[in-house]
Structure formats: C-alpha cells, structure tokens
C-alpha positions in Angstrom: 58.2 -17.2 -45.8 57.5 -16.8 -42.2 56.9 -12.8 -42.7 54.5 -13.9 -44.9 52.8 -16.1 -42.9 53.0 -14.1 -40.3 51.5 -11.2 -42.2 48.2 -13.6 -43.3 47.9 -14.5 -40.0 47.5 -10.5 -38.9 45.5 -9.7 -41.6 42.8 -12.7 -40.8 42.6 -11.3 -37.3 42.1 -8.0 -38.2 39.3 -9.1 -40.8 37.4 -11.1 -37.8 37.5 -8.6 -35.7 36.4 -6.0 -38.4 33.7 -8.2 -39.3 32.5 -9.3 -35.7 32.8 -5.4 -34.9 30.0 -4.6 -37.8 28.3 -7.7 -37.8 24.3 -7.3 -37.8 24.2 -3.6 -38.5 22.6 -2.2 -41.6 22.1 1.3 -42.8 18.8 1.1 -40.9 20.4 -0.2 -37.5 23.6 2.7 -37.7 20.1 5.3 -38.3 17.8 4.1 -35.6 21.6 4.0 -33.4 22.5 7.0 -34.2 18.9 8.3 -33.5 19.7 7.3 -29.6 22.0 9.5 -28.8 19.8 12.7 -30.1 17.6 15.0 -28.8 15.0 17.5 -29.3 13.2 20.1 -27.7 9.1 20.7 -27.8 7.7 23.5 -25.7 10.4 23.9 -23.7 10.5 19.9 -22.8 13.7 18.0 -24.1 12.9 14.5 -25.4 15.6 12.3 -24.9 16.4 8.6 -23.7 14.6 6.5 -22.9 11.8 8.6 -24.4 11.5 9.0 -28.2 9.5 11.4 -31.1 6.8 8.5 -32.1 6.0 12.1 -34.5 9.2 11.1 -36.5 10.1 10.6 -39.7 8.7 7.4 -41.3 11.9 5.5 -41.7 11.8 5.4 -37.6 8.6 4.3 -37.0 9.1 0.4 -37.2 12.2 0.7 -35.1 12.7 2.9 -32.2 15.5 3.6 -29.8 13.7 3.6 -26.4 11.4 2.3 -23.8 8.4 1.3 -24.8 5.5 2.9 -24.1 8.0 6.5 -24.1 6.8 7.8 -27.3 6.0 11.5 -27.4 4.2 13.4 -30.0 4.7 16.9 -30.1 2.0 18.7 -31.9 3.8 21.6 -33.8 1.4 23.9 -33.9 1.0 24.2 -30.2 4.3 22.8 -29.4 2.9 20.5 -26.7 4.5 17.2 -26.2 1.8 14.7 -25.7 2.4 11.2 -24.0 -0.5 8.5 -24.4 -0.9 6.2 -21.5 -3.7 3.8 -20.3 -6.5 3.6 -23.4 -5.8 6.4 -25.8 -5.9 9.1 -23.1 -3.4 12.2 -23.8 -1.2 13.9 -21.1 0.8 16.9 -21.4 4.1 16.6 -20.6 5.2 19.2 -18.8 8.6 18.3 -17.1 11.4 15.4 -17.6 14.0 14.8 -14.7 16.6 12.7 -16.1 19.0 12.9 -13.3 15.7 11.6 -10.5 14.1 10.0 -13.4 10.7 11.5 -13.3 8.0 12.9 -15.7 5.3 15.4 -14.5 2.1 14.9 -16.5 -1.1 17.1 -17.1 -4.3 15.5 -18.4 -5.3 16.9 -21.7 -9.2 16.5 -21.1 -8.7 19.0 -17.8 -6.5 21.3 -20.5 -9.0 21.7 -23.0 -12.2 22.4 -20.8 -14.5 24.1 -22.8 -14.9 27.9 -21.4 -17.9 27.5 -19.1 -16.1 25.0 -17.6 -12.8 25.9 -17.7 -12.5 27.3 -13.8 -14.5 24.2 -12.9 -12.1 21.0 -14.8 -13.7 17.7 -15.0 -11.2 14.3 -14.8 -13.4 12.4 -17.3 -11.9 9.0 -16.5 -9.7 7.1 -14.3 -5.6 6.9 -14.7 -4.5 3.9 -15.6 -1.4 2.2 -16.1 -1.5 0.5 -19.8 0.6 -2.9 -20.1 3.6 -1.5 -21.9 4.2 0.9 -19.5 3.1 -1.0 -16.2 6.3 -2.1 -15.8 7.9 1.3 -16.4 5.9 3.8 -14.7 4.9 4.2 -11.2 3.6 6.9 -8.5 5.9 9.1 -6.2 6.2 10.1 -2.8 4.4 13.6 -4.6 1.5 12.3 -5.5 -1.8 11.9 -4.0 -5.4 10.9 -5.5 -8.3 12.6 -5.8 -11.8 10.9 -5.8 -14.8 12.7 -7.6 -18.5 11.5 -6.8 -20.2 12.9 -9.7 -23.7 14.4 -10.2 -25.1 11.9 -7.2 -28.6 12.2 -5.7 -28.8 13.2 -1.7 -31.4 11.2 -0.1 -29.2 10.8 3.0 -28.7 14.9 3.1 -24.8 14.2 3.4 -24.2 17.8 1.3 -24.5 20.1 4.5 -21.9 17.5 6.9 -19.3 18.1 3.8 -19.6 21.6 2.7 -16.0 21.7 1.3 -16.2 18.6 -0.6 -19.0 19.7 -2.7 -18.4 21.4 -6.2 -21.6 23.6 -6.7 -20.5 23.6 -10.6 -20.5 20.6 -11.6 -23.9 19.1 -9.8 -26.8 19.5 -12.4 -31.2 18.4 -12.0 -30.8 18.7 -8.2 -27.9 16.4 -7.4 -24.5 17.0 -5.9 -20.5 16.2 -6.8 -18.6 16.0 -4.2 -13.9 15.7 -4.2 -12.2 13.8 -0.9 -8.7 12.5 -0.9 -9.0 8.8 -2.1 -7.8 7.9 1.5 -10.3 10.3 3.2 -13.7 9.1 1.5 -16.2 8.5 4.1 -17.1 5.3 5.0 -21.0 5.9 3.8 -19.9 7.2 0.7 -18.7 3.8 -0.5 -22.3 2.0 -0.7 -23.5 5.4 -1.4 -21.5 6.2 -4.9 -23.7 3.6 -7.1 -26.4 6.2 -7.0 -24.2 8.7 -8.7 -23.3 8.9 -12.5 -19.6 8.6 -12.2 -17.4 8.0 -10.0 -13.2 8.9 -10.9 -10.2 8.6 -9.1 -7.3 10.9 -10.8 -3.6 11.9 -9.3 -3.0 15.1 -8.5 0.2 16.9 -6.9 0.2 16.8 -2.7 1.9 20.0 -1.9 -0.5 21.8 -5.2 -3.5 19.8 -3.4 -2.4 21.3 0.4 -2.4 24.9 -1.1 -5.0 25.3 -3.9 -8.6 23.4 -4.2 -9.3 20.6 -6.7 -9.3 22.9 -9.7 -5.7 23.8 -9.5 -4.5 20.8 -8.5 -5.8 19.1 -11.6 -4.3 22.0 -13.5 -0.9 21.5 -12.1 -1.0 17.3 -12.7 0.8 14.6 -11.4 3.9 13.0 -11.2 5.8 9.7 -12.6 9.3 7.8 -12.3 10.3 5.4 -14.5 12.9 2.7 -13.2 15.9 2.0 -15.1 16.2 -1.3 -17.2 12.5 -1.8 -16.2 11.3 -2.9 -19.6 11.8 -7.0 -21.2 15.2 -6.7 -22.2 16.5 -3.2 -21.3 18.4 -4.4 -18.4 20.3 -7.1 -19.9 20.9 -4.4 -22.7 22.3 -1.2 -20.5 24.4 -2.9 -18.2 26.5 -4.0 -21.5 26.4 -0.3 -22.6 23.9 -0.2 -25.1 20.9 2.0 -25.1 17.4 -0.2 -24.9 14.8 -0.2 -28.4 12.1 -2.1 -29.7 10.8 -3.3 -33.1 7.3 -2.0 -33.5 6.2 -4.8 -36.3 7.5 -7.6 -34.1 7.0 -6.3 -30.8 10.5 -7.4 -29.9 13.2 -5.9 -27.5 16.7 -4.1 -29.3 19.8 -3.0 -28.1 21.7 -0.5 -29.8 25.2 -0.8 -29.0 27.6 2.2 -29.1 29.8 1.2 -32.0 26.3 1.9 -34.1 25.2 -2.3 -34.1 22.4 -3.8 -32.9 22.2 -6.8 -31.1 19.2 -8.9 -29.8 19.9 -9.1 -25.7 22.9 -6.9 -24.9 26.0 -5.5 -26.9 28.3 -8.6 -27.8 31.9 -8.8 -25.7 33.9 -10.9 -27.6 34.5 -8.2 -30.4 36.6 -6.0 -27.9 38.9 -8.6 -27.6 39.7 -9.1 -31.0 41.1 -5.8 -31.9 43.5 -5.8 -29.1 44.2 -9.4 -29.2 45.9 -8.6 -33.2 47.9 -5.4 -32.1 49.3 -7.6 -29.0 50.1 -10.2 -31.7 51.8 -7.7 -34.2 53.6 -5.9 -31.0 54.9 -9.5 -29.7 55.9 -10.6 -33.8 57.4 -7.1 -34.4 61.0 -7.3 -32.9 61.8 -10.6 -35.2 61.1 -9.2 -38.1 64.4 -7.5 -38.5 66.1 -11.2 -38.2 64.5 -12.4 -40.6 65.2 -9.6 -43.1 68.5 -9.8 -42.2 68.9 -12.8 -43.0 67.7 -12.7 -46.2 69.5 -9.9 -47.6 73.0 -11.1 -45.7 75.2 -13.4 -48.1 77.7 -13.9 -45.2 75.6 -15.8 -43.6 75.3 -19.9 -44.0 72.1 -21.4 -44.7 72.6 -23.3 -41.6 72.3 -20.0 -38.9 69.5 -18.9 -41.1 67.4 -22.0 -40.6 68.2 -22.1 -37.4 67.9 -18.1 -36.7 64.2 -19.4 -38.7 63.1 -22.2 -37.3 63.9 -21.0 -33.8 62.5 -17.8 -34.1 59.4 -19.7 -35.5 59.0 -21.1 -32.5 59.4 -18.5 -30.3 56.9 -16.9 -32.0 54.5 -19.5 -32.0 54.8 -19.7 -28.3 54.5 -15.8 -27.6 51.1 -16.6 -30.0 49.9 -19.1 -27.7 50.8 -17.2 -24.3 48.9 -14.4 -25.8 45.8 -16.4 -27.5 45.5 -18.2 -23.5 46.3 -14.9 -22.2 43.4 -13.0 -24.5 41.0 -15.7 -23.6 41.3 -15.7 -20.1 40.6 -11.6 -20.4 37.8 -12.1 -23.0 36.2 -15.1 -20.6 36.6 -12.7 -17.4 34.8 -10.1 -19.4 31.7 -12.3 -20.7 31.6 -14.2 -17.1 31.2 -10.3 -15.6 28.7 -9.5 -18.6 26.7 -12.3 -17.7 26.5 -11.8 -14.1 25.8 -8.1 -14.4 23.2 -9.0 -17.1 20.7 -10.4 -14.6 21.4 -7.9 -12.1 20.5 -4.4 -13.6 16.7 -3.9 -12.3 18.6 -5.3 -8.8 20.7 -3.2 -8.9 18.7 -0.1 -9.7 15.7 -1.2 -7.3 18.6 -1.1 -4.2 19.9 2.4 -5.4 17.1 3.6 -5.5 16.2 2.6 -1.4 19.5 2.3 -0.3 22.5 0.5 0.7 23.1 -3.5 0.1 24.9 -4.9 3.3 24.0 -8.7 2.5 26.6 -11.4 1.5 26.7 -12.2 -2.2 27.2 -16.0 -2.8 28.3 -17.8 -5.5 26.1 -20.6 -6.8 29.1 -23.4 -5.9 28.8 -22.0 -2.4 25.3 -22.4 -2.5 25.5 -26.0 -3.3 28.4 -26.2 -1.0 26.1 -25.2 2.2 23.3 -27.2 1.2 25.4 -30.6 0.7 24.0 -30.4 -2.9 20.4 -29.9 -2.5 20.4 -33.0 -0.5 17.8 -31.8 2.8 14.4 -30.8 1.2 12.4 -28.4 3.7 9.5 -27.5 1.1 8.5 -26.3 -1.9 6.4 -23.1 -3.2 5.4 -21.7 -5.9 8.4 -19.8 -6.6 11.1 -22.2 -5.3 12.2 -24.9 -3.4 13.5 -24.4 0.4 16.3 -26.5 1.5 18.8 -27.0 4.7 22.0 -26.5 4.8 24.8 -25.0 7.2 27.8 -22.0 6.6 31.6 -23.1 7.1 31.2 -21.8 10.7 28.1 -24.8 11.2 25.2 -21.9 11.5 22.1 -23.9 10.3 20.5 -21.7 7.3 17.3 -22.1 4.9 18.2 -22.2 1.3 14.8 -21.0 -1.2 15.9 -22.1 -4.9 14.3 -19.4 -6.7 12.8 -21.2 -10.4 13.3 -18.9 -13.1 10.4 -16.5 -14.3 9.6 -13.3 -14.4 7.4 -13.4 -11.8 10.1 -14.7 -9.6 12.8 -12.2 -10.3 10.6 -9.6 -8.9 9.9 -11.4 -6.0 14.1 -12.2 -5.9 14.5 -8.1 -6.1 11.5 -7.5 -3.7 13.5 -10.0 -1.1 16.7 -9.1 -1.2 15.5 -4.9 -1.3 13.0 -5.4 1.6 14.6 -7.7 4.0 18.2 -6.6 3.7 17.1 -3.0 5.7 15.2 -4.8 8.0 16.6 -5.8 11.8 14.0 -6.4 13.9 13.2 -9.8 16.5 10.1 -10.2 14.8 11.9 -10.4 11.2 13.5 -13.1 9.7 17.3 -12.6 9.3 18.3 -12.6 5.4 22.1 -13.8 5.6 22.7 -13.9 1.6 21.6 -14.1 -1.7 23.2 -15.9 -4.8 23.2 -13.9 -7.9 25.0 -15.7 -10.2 24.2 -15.9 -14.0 20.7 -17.5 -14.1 20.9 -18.9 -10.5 18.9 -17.3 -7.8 18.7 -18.4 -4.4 17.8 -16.4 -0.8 19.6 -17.4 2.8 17.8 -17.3 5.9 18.1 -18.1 9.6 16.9 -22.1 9.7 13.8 -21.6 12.0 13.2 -25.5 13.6 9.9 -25.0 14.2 9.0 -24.1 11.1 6.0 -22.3 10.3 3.4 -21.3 12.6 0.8 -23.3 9.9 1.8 -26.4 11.1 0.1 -25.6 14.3 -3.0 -24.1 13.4 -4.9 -26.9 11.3 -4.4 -29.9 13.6 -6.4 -31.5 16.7 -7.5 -28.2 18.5 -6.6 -29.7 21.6 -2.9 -31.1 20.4 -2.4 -27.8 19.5 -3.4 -26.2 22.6 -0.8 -28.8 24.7 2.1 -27.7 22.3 1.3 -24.0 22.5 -0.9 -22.8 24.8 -2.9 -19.5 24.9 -0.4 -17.9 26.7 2.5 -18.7 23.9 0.2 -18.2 21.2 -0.8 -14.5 22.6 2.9 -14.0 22.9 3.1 -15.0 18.9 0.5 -13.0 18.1 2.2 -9.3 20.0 5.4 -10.7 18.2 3.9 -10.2 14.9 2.2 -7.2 15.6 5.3 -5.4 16.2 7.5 -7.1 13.5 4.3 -5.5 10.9 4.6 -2.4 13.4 8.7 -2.3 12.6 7.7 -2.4 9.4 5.2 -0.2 8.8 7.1 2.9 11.0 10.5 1.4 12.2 12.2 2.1 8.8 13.4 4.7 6.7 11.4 3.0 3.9 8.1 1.7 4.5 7.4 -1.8 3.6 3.7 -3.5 3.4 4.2 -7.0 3.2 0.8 -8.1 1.5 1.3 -11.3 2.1 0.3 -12.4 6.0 -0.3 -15.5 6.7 0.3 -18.6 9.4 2.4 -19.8 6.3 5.0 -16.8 6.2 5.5 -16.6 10.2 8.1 -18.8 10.9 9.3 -20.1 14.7 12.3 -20.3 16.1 14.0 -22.5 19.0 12.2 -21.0 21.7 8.7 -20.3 19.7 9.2 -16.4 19.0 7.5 -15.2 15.5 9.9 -14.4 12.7 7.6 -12.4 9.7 9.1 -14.3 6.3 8.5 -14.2 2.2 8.4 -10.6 1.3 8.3 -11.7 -2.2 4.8 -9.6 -2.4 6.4 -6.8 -0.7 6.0 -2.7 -1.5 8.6 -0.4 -0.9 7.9 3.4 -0.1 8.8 7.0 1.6 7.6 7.4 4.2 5.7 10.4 3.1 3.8 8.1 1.0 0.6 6.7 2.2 -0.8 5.5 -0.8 0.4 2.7 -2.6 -0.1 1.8 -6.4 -0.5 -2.0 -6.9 -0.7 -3.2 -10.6 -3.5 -6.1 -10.4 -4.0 -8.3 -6.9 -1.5 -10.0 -4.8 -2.0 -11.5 -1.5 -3.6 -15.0 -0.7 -7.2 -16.0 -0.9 -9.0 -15.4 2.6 -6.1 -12.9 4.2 -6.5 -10.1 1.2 -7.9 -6.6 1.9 -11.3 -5.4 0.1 -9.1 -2.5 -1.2 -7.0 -5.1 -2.6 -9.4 -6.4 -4.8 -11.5 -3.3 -5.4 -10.1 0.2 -4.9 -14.1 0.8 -4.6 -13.5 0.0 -1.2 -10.6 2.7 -0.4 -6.9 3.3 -1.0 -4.4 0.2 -0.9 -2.2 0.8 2.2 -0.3 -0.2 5.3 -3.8 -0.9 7.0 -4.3 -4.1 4.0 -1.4 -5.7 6.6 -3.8 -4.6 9.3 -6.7 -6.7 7.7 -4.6 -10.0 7.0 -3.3 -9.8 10.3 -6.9 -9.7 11.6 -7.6 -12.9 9.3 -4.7 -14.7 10.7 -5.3 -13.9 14.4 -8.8 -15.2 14.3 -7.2 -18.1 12.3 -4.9 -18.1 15.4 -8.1 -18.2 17.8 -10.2 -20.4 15.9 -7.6 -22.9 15.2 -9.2 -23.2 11.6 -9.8 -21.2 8.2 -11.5 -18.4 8.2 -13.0 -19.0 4.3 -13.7 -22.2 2.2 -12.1 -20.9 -1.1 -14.7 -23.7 -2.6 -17.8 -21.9 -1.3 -19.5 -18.0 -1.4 -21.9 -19.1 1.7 -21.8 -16.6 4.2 -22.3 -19.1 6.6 -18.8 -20.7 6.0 -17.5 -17.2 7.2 -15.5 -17.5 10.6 -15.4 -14.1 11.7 -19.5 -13.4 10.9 -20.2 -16.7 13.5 -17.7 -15.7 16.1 -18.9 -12.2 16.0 -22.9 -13.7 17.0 -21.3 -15.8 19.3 -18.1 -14.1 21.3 -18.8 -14.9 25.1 -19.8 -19.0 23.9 -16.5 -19.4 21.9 -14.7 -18.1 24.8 -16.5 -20.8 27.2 -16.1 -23.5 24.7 -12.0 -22.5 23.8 -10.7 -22.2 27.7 -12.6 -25.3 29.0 -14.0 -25.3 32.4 -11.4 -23.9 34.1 -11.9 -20.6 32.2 -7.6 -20.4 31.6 -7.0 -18.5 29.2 -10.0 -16.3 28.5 -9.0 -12.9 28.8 -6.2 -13.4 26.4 -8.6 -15.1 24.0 -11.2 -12.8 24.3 -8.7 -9.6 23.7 -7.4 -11.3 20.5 -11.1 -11.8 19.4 -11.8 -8.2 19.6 -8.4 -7.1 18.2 -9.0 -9.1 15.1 -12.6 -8.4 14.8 -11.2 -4.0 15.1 -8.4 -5.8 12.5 -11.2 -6.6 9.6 -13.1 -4.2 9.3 -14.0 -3.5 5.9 -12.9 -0.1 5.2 -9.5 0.8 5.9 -10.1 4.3 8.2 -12.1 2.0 10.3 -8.7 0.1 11.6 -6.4 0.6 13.5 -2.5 1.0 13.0 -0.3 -1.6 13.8 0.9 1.1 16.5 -2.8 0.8 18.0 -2.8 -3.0 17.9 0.0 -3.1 19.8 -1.2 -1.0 22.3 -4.7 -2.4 22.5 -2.6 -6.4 22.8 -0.6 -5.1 25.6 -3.5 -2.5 27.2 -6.4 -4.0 29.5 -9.4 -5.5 28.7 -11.5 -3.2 29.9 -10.4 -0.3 27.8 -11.4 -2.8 24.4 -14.8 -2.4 22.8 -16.7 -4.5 20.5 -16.6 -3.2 17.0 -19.1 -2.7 14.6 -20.0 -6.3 12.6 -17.1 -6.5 9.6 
C-alpha cells in the first residue's frame, strides 16, 4: 500500500511540475520563442536580438520577439535593411555590433538623391528620437552634428567671412546655404536663420567629418547604441533569462523564456524547483522499496515485523519528505528572493558596466531602517523622495533620500548611484551607499548640518550677510566652481549635472560647498562634447537657452556654466533671478544689475565699501556665466581662473 502511495505521490509531482513547466505557452508562444533565437542575413547585415524582421511572415506580426522600435525591413530586391525611426523616416542599416551594442545608420533621403544632386546630398529633415525608441537609442562618443542653413538671403554679406561653410550647390534665386558643426554656429547666425527656408540639424560620423566635407560625411551616416534591458519590461525579463517581446495589438511587454513559454514580467522560478524537488523525492523513497517488497513476498516473516518494518519505514519516509519539501523551499525561496532583487537591478546594472566599476556599499532595506531609527528624523521632502537622518553602527551621521517608486525616479536612482559613485572631489557630496532591495530604493550621503545653501539666500539680506559674509560666500562660490570644474574635466567620464541650484549645494560643519542631487545628471566620454537630451530637464530660472531650444546651440558642459551664472547672481543679489509667475523683462535680475553694476556694489557693501571687490568679480563672472549662446562662455576651467585672478584683468561682457 505504501508503494502505492508513494508512487501517486511521485506521479502528482511530476504532473505539477510538467504542467507548471508548459503553462501559458501555445503553439503561437513556442513560434514567436522559437523565432528569438534565429537569425538572418540582409545585405550583408545579420538581424538578430533584440532586433527583428517586422518583413516577416504574417503569423509574427502581432507578436514579436524584441525591442520595440528594432524592427527591420529588408527590401528584397535591393537587399537593404531599412530601420524607421522618428516619423516615418527610413535609415539604412549599414552595421550591427552586438558585442559594443551599436548600429551605424545612413539616411535614405541622402541615398536616393536624384542625379543632379547626388554629389551635392540634402538632409531633408531633422533626426529625431521617436517614443518607442527614446528609451533605447542614444548618440556615441562617434558622432557629431551637422547644422545646414538652407537657401538664406545675405543682407549682412556673411558668405565671404565663411567661405568653407557655404555650399554653392544647393543656394538657388541669389541666396546662400551654408554647413557648421552644431557646436560651431556663429553666434549671428542664430537670429539670422529665420530668414532662411530651412534650417536641419543631422548626425554625421566625427572622424568621416575630420577627413571628408559634408557630402561624404552624410554618405557614410551616423552611429547608435542601444542599452540593454532599456525597454518597459525587458530588464525585469533578461536578468531571469528570457529574451524581451512585445504584443503589437496590445502594446504590451513579453518575455520569452528559454524552455519555449511566455510569461508576462520575467521567466517564472518556481518551475525549476519542481522537477528536482520529485527526483530528490524518488532518490530519498528509493532504498525502502526493497523492504517493502520483501516483506510482501516473505512468508517467514510475522505480520508483526512487517507492520512494524511498515509503519516505521512510513515514517521515516515521511520525515526524509518533509526535510526535503523544507529543504526545496528554502532553495526555491533563495532563488525567487535573488530573482527579485536582480529584477530591478538590470538597467543598474548595465548603465555601471557600461561607465565603470561600482565601489559603493549595497544595503539592505532592514539596514536602512536600522540607521534611520525607522524613518523617525524627517530632514525634507522632494519630488522624488523623502530625506531623512540617521547614523551607521560606527555613529557617522548620514542623510537617507527614500526614493518613491516611478519611472522617473529609477532613472534618477541609476543616474545617482552611476554619477556620484566615480566622483571624489571636496566640492562633491560623498555617496556612502545605496539600498537596492526588491522595490525599495534609497541613496546614503554625508549628513551636511547646514543644510543647503537655499536656506541662506531668501532671508533678511542683512541676517544673511552676519551669518555668511562676502568673504565666506566668495569662498562658496570658488568651491562650486571647481566641484562643476572636477566634474566637467577631473573624470574619466564627464558628467553635466543640469541641475544647479542654491537647493542642490549643500554645507558642511565648517560652511564648504558640497554639489548634491545628480538625479538630472548625463554621463559621457570624454571625447564627447555634445550631449543628446530627450525633452527638458533642469529647474525653471537656472536652465540654459540650449536647453529649451537647440535653436540656440548644442546642449553641453557650458548649460552648467549658465546655471552656475544664475545661482551666483542669486548668490549676490540675495534673491531670485525670475518670477516663474511673470514674462516682464523688468522682473529680470541680471538685465537691472547689468544697468546698474557700480550702484549695487555701493548699496551691497555699505559704507565701509567691505567687500566690494569680491562682489563686483562675482557680478562680472556671472554676468560672462549667462550669456546666451554657449561659445560665448566660459569653461568652468576659466571661471575658476577668472574667481581666483585679479580684478583688473575682468571685463564687462556684452548684455546677456
């Protein structure tokens, strides 16, 4: 009876785990799982994860197996795979580096110039990242961009001070086209280009662009990388070994795990357990087996020994079943605690590999309450989390920001952690930690006890002044200068912080500036100068005109430059340099302390004139600091020197 039982029980396992194994799939799951692991080949380009045939059959074109967004055609005839990005525009694809994870694109409206034209390409419209890609895709270190003045009248006669920026073929009735790099354009051309008929901006290749003219360079194209687990979903889905999809119809994320199912987030975990936890079972049951039989077919043997040979071997069975089943658990429980935690770290991870080592200490979220005596000192509370005090085992005062969960806020938890962790610099806050743990998110910093250098700036001027006087404040304001100078050149990456402000400069014990929140921050090479921002970030009243507008230049270090210039003169003037409520020019700071230089000095030193070189050199810093194109400032490198040089050798800049 016991063989039998014990039989059933093997046989129910074996169907769970069967059935857990192939739960979900269907013949058009196994097809679009299967269609993962394939490739093919058009002109000369393999297509392969996370990119995808949207040519394929129809059976494929509901579900695909891939990022979206990665769909190339390839147009038989020619056999030129085709990517669309941005609105309907085509690009030939003319390279895919898995192993570096970049794509090399060629626009097809410079391809398929008509003949007259085809030694003189036209970019017809602007690159663009579309939304299901923005994510996804984003510039190299390779790339640089190109901006085309098209077919603009001349009544300044700029055509003979740029003879090798004009292109004589395509200017038409008398007017002139002229190509710069998009972080060369002349400062005049900006208010000029609204005459003209077009104006584009298009990526081309920097070392094609340093050897060969404009034409060539569009020829040759760009360059994209594509970060892994980018996409809703796809993180949470490769870290559990599945390969990331999408349902077309429903516009919802897939993961196609590699036993051929599909499951909605990531590839289950408890199914691996099964399977091993029945063969354990049958291996530990296995050795009684013979008793039994034995006993059956002996007729020597009383009933009593085989009852008790039964019974006892029952039990032992039962509690080799029960060792096992805790045992199994504890595995299965180990394994889903480790998919969970690795399920919200993939684009972490791949954002650090990608700029280098980790060396901060990863907390758990009970330590993390532990340290802050659970949640119990409130410092603040932002829009992406809540800051609170606590202390480390060894008594070291920290700050604690609760990251709340959005998207938003895990890429401001990656751009943290990323940024700050290379960083070790005076002038830059010290990240100590992070907490990583399931859904939890939380940063630890140095606890700064004066807080932030806001709390300073919008009182009483003249409590202000007799907490920090000019001479401290100047001393703040060199601090931050080279912290944003650190940044900008003290680092193998380059980070621009984009996010400046009175707010994000904390102050320690003895008053020295400590640059924090690098939740807006940009990583790059530093070979790369421009930077590709999707939308605007910053705060209203400290944001660059490129910023907003690309109109005005290419986004880049010298955005810092221009907040820094707001936040001095916020510094000086002990007040806001915009009412966010009003577009009156005559609300605007810098214009009235520009008219009026050598009276604000007077009026901010008092009688005794202390004080007023060091104000007047932080005027005219600022003033160089916002100007409104970005070749007309200076590098943090300069506004260090300029801080630290002599009066005398500072001049008044042109009216920002």
């Amino acid at each position: 009876m016991m063989i039998h039982s014990l039989f059933l029980l093997l046989v129910v396992l074996s169907f769970l785990s069967l059935l857990t194994s192939t739960f979900g799939s269907s013949a058009d799951d196994a097809s679009s799982a299967a269609n993962c692991s394939s490739s093919s080949t058009c002109g000369g380009v393999e297509i392969s994860y996370p990119f995808w045939r949207s040519d394929g059959p129809p059976s494929f074109s509901a579900v695909h197996c891939g990022y979206p967004g990665f769909g190339i055609a390839c147009e038989e005839d020619k056999q030129q795979p085709i990517l669309q990005i941005g609105s309907g525009h085509s690009y030939k694809v003319t390279n895919i580096d898995y192993a570096n994870r970049t794509i090399n694109l060629t626009d097809m409206d410079v391809i398929l110039a008509t003949p007259d034209t085809i030694g003189c390409p036209r970019s017809l419209h602007n690159f663009t990242f579309s939304s299901d890609v923005a994510s996804s895709l984003n510039y190299t270190g390779a790339d640089a961009n190109l901006t085309f003045f098209f077919n603009c009248p001349d009544p300044a006669g700029l055509q003979p001070d740029f003879p090798h920026n004009v292109i004589p073929c395509l200017g038409y009735e008398g007017n002139s086209t002229f190509v710069f790099r998009s972080d060369d354009v002349p400062y005049n051309f900006t208010f000029w280009s609204g005459t003209c008929e077009d104006v584009v901006v298009a990526p081309v290749l920097l070392d094609i662009l340093a050897t060969y003219n404009f034409s060539e360079a569009l020829n040759y194209g760009f360059q994209l990388a594509w970060m892994a687990g980018a996409p809703e979903g796809c993180g949470e889905c490769e870290s559990s070994g599945g390969r990331c999809g999408f349902n077309q119809t429903s516009a919802s994320p897939l993961c196609f795990c590699p036993d051929g199912t599909r499951a909605g987030g990531d590839c289950p975990g408890m199914s691996s357990c099964l399977p091993a936890l029945s063969f354990s079972l049958f291996l530990v049951s296995f050795p009684y087996w013979p008793l039994r039989i034995e006993s059956y077919q002996s007729s020597k043997k009383s009933w009593r020994k085989e009852v008790f040979i039964g019974v006892g071997g029952g039990l032992f069975v039962c509690l080799c079943l029960v060792a096992c089943l805790l045992y199994y658990k504890k595995s299965c429980d180990l394994l889903v605690s480790w998919k969970k935690k690795s399920r919200t770290s993939p684009s972490v991870e791949s954002f650090i590999q990608k700029y280098g080592s980790l060396n901060t200490k990863w907390y758990r979220y009970s330590e993390v309450k532990r340290m802050t005596k659970s949640f119990a000192d409130k410092l603040g509370q932002g829009g992406f989390g809540i800051v609170y005090k606590g202390s480390l085992p060894n008594g070291h005062l920290v700050a604690v920001k609760v990251l709340t969960k959005s998207k938003e806020n895990e890429e401001e938890f990656i751009n943290e952690v990323a940024s700050i962790s290379r960083t070790s610099h005076v002038n830059i806050v010290r990240l100590l930690g992070f907490c990583l743990d399931g859904s939890k998110r939380a940063l630890i910093y140095d606890f700064m006890p004066n807080g932030s250098l806001e709390r300073f700036n919008f009182t009483d001027r003249s409590q202000m002044e007799s907490t920090l006087g000019w001479n401290k404040l100047f001393e703040i304001v060199i601090g931050v200068a080279r912290g944003l100078e650190y940044l900008h050149r003290g680092c193998n990456t380059r980070i621009v912080h984009f996010d400046i402000k009175p707010h994000n400069i904390l102050l320690d014990q003895e008053f020295c500036p400590k640059i924090s929140d690098f939740g807006l921050a940009k990583l790059c090479t530093s070979q790369q100068s421009i930077i590709s921002l999707i939308g605007t970030r910053g705060t209203i009243g400290y944001i660059a005109p490129e910023v907003f507008s690309r109109s005005f230049g290419a986004v880049s270090s010298k955005s810092d430059v221009y907040s820094y210039g707001m936040m001095v003169l916020e510094i000086v003037g002990g007040r806001k340099n915009v009412e966010v409520t009003t577009s009156s020019s005559e609300t605007y700071f810098p214009h009235n302390l520009y008219k009026n230089i050598n009276q604000y000095c007077v009026e901010a030193c008092g009688d005794n004139g202390e004080g007023m070189e060091v104000v007047r050199k932080m005027i005219l810093v600022a003033l160089w600091c916002i100007q409104i194109m970005p070749d007309d400032r200076p590098s943090m490198s300069r506004v260090v020197n300029m801080l630290e040089g002599g009066i005398n050798d500072l001049q008044l800049p042109p009216k920002p």
